[in-house]
ChimeraX commands (.cxc) that place a marker at each C-alpha (Angstrom):
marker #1 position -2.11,13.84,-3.82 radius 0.5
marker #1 position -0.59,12.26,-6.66 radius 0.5
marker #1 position 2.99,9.79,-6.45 radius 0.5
marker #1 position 4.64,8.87,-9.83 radius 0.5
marker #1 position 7.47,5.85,-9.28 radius 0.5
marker #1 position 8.44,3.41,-12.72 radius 0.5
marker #1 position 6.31,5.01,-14.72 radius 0.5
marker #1 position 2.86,4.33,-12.72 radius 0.5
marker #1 position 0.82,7.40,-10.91 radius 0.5
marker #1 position -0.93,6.48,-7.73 radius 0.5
marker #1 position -2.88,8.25,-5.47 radius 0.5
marker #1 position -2.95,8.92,-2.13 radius 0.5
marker #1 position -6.29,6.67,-0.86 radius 0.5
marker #1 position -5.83,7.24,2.46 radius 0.5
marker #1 position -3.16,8.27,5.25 radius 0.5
marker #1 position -3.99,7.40,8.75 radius 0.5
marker #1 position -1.95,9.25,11.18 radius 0.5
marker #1 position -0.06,11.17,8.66 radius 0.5
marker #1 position 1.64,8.18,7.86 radius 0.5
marker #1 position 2.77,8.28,4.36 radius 0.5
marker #1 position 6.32,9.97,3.97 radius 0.5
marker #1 position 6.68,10.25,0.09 radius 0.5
marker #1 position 10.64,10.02,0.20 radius 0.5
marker #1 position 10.75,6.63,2.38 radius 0.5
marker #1 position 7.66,5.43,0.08 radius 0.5
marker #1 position 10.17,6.44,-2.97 radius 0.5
marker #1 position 13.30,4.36,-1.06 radius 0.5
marker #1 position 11.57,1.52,-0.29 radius 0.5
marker #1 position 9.17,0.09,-3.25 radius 0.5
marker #1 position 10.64,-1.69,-6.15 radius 0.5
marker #1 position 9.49,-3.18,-9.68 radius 0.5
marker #1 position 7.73,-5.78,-7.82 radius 0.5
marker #1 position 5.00,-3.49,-6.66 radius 0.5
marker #1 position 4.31,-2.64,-10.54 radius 0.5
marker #1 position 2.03,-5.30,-11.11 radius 0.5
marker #1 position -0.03,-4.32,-7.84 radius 0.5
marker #1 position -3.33,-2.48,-7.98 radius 0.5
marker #1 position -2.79,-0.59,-4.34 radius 0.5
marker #1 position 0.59,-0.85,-1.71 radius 0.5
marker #1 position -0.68,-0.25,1.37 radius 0.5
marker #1 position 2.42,0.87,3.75 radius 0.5
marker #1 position 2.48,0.23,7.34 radius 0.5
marker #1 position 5.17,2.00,9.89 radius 0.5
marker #1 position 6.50,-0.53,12.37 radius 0.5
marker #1 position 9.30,0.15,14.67 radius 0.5
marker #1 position 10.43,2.75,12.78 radius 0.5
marker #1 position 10.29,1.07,9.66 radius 0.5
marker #1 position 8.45,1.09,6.09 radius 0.5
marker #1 position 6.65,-1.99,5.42 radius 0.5
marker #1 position 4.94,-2.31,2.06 radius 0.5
marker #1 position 2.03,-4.70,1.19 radius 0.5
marker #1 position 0.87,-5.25,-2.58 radius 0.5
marker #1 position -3.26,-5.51,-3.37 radius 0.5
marker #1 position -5.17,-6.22,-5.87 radius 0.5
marker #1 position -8.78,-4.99,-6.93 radius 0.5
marker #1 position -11.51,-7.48,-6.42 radius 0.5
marker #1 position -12.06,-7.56,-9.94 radius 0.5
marker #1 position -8.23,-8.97,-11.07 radius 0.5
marker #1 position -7.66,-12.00,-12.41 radius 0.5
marker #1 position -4.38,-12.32,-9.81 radius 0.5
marker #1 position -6.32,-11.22,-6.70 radius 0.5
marker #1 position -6.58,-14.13,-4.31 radius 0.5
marker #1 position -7.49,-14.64,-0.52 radius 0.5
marker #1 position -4.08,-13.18,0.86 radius 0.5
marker #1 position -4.05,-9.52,-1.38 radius 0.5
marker #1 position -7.73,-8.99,-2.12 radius 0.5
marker #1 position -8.07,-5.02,-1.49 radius 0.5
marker #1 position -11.73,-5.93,0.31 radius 0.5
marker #1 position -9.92,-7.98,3.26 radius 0.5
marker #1 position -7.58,-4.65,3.76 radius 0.5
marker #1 position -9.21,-4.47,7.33 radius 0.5
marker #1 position -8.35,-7.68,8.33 radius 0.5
marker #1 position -5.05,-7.58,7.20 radius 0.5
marker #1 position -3.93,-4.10,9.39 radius 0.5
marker #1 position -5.88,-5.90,12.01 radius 0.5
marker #1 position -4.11,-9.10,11.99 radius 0.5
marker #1 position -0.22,-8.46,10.54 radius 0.5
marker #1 position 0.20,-4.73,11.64 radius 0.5
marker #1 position 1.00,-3.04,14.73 radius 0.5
marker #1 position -1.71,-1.88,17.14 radius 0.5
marker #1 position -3.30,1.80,15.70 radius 0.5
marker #1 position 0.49,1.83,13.63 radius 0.5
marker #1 position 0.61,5.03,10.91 radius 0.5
marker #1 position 0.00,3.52,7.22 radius 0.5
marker #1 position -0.96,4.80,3.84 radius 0.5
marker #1 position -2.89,3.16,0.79 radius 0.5
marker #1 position -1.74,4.21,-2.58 radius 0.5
marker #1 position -3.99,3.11,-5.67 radius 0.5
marker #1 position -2.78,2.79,-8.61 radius 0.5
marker #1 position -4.27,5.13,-11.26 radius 0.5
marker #1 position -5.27,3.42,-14.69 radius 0.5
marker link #1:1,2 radius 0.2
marker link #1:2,3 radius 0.2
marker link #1:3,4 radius 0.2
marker link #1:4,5 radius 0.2
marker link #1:5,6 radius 0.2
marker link #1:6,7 radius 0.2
marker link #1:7,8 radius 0.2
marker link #1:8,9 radius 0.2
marker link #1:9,10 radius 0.2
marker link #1:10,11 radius 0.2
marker link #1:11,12 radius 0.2
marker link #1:12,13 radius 0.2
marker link #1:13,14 radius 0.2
marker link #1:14,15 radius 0.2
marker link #1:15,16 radius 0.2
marker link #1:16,17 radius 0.2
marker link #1:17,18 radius 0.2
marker link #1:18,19 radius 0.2
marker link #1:19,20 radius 0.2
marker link #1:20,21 radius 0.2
marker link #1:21,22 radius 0.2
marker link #1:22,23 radius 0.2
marker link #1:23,24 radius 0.2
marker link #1:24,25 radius 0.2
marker link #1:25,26 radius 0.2
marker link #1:26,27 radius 0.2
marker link #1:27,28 radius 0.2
marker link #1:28,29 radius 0.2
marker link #1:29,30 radius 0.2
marker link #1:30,31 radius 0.2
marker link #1:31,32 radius 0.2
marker link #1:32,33 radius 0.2
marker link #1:33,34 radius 0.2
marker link #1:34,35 radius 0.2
marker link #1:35,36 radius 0.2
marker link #1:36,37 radius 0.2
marker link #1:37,38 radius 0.2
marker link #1:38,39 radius 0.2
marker link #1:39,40 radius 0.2
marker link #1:40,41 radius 0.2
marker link #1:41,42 radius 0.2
marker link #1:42,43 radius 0.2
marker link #1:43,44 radius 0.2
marker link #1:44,45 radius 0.2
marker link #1:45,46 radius 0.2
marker link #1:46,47 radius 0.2
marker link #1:47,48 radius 0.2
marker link #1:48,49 radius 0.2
marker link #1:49,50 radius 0.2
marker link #1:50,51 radius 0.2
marker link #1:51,52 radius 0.2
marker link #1:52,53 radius 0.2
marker link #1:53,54 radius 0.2
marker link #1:54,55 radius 0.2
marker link #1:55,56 radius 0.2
marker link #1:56,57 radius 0.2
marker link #1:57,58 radius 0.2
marker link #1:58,59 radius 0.2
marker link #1:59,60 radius 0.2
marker link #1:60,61 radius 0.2
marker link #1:61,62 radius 0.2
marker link #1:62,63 radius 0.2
marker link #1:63,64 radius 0.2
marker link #1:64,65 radius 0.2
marker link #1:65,66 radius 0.2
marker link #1:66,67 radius 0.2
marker link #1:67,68 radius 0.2
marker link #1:68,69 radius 0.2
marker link #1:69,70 radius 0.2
marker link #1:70,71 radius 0.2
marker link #1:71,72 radius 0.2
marker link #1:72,73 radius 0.2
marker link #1:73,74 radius 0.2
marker link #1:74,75 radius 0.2
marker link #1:75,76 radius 0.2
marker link #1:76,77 radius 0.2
marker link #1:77,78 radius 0.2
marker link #1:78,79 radius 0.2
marker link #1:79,80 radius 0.2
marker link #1:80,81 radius 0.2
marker link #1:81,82 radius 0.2
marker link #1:82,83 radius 0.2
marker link #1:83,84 radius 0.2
marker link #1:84,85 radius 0.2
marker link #1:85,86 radius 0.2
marker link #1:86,87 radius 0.2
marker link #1:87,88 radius 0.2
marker link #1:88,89 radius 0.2
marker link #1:89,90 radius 0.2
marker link #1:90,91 radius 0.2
view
């Protein structure tokens, strides 16, 4: 599946628990997300929380948005087996 917001296209990575819901995605991001090379989005009571990444391979990724420590990060600052959805940007 295929999501076009400010002129990027990204692509539907994965969705765990059905959890991406393209007209909340569409509410919530903003221009800051541009620059990202994934958003992951993670439901928590009820709500749409949204989590830049970079590629490995950036020259902006560092420790706290590297896309390889995605696993850590749901494990650590997301809610026990919560829905989310990882959108990568397509180049």
């Amino acid at each position: 599946m295929k999501i076009e917001n400010n002129g990027f296209e990204y692509e539907l990575e994965k969705n765990y628990r059905d959890g991406f819901d393209k007209e909340a995605f569409l509410e919530r991001v903003t221009e800051y997300f541009d620059e990202y090379d994934y958003i992951l989005g993670d439901w928590a009571y009820g709500k749409l929380r949204l989590k830049g990444f970079y590629d490995s391979k950036n020259k902006n990724v560092n420790k706290i948005n590297d896309i390889k420590l995605l696993d850590d990060y749901i494990k650590n600052n997301c809610a026990y087996d919560c829905k989310y959805f990882l959108l990568k940007k397509v180049k």
